[in-house]
Biopython code that builds the backbone (N, CA, C, O; Angstrom):
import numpy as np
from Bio.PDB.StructureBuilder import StructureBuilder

atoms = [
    (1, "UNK", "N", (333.111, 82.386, 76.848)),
    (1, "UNK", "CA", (332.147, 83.398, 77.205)),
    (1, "UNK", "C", (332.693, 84.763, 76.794)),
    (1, "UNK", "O", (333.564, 85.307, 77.472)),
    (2, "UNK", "N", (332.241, 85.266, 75.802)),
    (2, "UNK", "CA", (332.268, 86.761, 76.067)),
    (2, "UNK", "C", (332.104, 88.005, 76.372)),
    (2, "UNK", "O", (331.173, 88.649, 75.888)),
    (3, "UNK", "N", (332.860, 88.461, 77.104)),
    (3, "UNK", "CA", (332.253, 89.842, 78.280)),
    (3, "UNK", "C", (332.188, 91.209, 77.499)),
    (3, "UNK", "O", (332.744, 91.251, 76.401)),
    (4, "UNK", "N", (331.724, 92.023, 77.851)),
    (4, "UNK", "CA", (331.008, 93.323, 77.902)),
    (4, "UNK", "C", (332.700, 93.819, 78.306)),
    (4, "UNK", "O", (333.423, 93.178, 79.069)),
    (5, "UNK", "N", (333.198, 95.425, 77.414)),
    (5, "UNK", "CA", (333.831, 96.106, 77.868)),
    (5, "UNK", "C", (333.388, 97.002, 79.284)),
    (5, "UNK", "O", (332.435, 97.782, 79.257)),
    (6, "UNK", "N", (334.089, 96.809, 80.326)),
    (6, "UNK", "CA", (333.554, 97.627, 81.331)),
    (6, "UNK", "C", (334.308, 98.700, 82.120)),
    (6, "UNK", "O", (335.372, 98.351, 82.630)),
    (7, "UNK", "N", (333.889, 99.975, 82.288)),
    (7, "UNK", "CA", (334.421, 101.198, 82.487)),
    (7, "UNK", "C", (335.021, 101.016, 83.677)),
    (7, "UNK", "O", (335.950, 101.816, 83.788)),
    (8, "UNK", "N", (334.872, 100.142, 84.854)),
    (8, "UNK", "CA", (335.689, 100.172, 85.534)),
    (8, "UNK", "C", (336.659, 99.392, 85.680)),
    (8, "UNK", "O", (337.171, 99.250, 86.791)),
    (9, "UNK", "N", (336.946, 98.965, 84.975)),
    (9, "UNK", "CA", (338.411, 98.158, 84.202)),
    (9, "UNK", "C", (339.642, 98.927, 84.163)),
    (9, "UNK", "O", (340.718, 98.353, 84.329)),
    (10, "UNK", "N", (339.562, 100.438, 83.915)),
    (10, "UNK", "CA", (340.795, 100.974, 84.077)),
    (10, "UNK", "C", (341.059, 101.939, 85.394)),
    (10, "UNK", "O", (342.110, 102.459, 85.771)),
    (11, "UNK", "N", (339.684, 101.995, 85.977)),
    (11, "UNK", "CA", (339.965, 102.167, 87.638)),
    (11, "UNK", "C", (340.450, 101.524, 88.328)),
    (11, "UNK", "O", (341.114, 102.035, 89.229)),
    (12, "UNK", "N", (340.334, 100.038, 88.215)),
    (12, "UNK", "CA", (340.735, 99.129, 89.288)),
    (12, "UNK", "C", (342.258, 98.778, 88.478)),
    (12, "UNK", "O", (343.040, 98.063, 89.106)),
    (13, "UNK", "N", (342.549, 99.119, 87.526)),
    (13, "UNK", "CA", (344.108, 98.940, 87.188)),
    (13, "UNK", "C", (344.768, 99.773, 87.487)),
    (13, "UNK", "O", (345.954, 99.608, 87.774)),
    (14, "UNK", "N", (344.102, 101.022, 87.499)),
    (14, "UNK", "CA", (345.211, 102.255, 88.675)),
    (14, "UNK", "C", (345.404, 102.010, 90.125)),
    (14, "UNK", "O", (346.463, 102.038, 90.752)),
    (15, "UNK", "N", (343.669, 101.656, 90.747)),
    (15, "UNK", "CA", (344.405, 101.193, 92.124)),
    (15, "UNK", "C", (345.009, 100.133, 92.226)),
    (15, "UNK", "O", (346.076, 100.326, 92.808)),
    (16, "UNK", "N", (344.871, 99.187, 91.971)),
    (16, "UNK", "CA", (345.951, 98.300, 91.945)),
    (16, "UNK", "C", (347.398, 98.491, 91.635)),
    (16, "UNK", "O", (348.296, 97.827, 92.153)),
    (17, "UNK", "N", (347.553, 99.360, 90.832)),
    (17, "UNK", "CA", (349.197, 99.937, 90.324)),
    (17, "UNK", "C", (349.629, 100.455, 91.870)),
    (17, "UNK", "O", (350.729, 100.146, 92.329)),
    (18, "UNK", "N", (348.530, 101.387, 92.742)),
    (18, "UNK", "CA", (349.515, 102.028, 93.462)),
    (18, "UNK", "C", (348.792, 101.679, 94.981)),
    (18, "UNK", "O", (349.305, 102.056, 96.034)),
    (19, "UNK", "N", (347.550, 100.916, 94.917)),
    (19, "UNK", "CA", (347.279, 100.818, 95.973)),
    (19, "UNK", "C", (347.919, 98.979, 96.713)),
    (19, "UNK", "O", (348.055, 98.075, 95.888)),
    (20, "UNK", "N", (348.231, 98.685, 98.235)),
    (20, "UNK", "CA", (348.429, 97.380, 98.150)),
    (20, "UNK", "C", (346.386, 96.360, 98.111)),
    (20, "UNK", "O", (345.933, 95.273, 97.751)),
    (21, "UNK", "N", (346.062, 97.173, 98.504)),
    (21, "UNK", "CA", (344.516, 96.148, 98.689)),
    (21, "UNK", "C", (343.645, 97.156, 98.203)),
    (21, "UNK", "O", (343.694, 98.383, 98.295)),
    (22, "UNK", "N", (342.608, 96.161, 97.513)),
    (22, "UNK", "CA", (341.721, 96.986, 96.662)),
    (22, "UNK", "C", (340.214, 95.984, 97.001)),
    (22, "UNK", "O", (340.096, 94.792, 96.719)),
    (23, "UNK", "N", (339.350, 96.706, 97.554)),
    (23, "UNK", "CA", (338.034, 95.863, 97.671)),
    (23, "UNK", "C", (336.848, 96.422, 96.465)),
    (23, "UNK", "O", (336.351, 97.544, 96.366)),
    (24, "UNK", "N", (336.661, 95.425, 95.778)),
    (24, "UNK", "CA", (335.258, 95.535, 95.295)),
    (24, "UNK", "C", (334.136, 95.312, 95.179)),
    (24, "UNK", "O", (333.966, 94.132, 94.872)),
    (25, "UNK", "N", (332.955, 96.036, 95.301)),
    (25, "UNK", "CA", (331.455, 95.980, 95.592)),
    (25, "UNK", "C", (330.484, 95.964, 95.042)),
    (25, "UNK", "O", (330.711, 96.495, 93.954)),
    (26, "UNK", "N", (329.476, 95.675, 95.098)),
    (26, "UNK", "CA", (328.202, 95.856, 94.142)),
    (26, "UNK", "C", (327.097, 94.758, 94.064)),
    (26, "UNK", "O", (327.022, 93.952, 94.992)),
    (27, "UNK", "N", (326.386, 94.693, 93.198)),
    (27, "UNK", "CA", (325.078, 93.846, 93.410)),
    (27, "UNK", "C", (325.478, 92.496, 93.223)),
    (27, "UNK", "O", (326.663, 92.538, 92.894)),
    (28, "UNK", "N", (325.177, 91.599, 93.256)),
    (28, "UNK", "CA", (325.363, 90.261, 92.954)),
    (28, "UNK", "C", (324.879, 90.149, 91.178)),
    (28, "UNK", "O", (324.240, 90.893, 90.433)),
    (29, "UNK", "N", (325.594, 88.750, 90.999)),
    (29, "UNK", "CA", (325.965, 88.428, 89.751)),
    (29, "UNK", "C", (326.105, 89.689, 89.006)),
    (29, "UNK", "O", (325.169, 89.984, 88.264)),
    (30, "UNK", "N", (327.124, 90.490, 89.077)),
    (30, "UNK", "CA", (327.294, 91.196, 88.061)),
    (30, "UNK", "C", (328.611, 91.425, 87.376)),
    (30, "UNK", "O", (328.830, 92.410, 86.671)),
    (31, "UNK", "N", (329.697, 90.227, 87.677)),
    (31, "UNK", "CA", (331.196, 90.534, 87.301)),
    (31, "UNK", "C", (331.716, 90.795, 88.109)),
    (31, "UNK", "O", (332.177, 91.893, 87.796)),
    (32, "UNK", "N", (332.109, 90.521, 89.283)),
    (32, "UNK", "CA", (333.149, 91.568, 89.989)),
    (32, "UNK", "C", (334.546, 90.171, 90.315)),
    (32, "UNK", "O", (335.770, 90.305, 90.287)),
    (33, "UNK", "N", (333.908, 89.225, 90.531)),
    (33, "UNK", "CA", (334.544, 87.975, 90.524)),
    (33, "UNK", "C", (335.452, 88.096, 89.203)),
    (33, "UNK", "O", (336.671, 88.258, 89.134)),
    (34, "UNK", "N", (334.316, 87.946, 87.970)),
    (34, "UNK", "CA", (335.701, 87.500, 86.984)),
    (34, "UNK", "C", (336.318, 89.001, 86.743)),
    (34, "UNK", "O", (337.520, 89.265, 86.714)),
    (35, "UNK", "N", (335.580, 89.632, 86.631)),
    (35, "UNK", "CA", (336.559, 91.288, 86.353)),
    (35, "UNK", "C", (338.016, 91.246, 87.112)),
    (35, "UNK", "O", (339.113, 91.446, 86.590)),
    (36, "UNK", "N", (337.728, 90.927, 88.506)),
    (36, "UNK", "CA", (339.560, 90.411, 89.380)),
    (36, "UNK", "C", (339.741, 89.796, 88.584)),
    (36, "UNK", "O", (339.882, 90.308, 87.474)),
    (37, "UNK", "N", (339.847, 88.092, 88.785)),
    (37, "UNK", "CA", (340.215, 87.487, 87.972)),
    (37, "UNK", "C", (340.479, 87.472, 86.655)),
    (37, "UNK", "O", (340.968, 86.477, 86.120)),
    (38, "UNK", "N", (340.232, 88.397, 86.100)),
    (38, "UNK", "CA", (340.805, 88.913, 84.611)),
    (38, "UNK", "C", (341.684, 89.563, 84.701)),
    (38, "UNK", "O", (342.716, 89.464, 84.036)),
    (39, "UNK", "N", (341.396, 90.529, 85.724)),
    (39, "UNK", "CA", (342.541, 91.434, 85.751)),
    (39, "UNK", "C", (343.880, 91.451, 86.548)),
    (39, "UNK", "O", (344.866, 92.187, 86.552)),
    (40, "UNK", "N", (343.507, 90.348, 87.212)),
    (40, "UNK", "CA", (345.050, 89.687, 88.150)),
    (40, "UNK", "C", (345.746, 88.580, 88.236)),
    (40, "UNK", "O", (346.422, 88.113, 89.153)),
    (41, "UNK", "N", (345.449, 88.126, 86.927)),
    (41, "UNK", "CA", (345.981, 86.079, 86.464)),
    (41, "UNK", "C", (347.343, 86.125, 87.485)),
    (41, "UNK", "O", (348.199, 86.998, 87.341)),
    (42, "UNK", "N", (347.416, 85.261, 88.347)),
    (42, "UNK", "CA", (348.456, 85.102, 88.844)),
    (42, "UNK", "C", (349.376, 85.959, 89.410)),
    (42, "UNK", "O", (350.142, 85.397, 90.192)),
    (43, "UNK", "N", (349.608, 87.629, 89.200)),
    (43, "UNK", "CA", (350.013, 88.847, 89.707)),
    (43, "UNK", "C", (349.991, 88.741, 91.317)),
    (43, "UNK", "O", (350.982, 88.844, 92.041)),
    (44, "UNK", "N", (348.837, 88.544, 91.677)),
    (44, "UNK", "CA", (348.475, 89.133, 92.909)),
    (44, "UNK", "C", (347.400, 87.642, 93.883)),
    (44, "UNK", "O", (346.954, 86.659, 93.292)),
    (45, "UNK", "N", (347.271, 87.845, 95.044)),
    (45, "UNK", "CA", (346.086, 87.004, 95.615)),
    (45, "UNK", "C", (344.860, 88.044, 95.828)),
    (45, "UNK", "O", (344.771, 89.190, 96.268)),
    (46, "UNK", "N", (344.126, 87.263, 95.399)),
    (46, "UNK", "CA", (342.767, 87.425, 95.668)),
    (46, "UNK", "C", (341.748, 86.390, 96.791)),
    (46, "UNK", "O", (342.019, 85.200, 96.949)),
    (47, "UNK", "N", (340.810, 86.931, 97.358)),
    (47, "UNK", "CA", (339.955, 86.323, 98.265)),
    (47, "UNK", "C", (338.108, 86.822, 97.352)),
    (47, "UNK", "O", (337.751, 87.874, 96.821)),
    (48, "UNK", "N", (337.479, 85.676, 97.530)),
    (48, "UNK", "CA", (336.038, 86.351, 97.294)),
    (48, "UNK", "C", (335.535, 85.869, 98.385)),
    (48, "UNK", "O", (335.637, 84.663, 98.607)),
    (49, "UNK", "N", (334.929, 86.674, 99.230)),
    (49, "UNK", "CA", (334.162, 86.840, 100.736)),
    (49, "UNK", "C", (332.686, 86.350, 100.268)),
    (49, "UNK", "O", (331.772, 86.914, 100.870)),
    (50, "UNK", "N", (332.241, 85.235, 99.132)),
    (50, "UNK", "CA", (330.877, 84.761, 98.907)),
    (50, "UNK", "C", (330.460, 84.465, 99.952)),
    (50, "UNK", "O", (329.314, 84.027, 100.058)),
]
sb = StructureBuilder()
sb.init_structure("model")
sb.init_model(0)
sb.init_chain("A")
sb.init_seg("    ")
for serial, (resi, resn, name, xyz) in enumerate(atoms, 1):
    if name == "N":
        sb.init_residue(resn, " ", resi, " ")
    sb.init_atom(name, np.array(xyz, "f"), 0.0, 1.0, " ", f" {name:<3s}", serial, name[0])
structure = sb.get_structure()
């Protein structure tokens, strides 16, 4: 599958650099699932509150 570059891709890599927990929000089906998961392979745990 290939994704769409998305602008908040390098927001959530700053908070994550300095924050310990980072929640993200927004409408349904729109990425926010794989956007983590892209951006934290194994680094970090994640939870999705579906």
């Amino acid at each position: 599958m290939n994704t769409l570059p998305r602008l908040v891709e390098g927001a959530l890599a700053e908070r994550l650099r300095v924050m310990p927990a980072v929640v993200v929000t927004g409408a349904r089906q729109t990425g926010k699932s794989t956007l983590v998961a892209k951006r934290v392979p194994g680094q970090r745990r994640y939870a999705s509150l579906d």
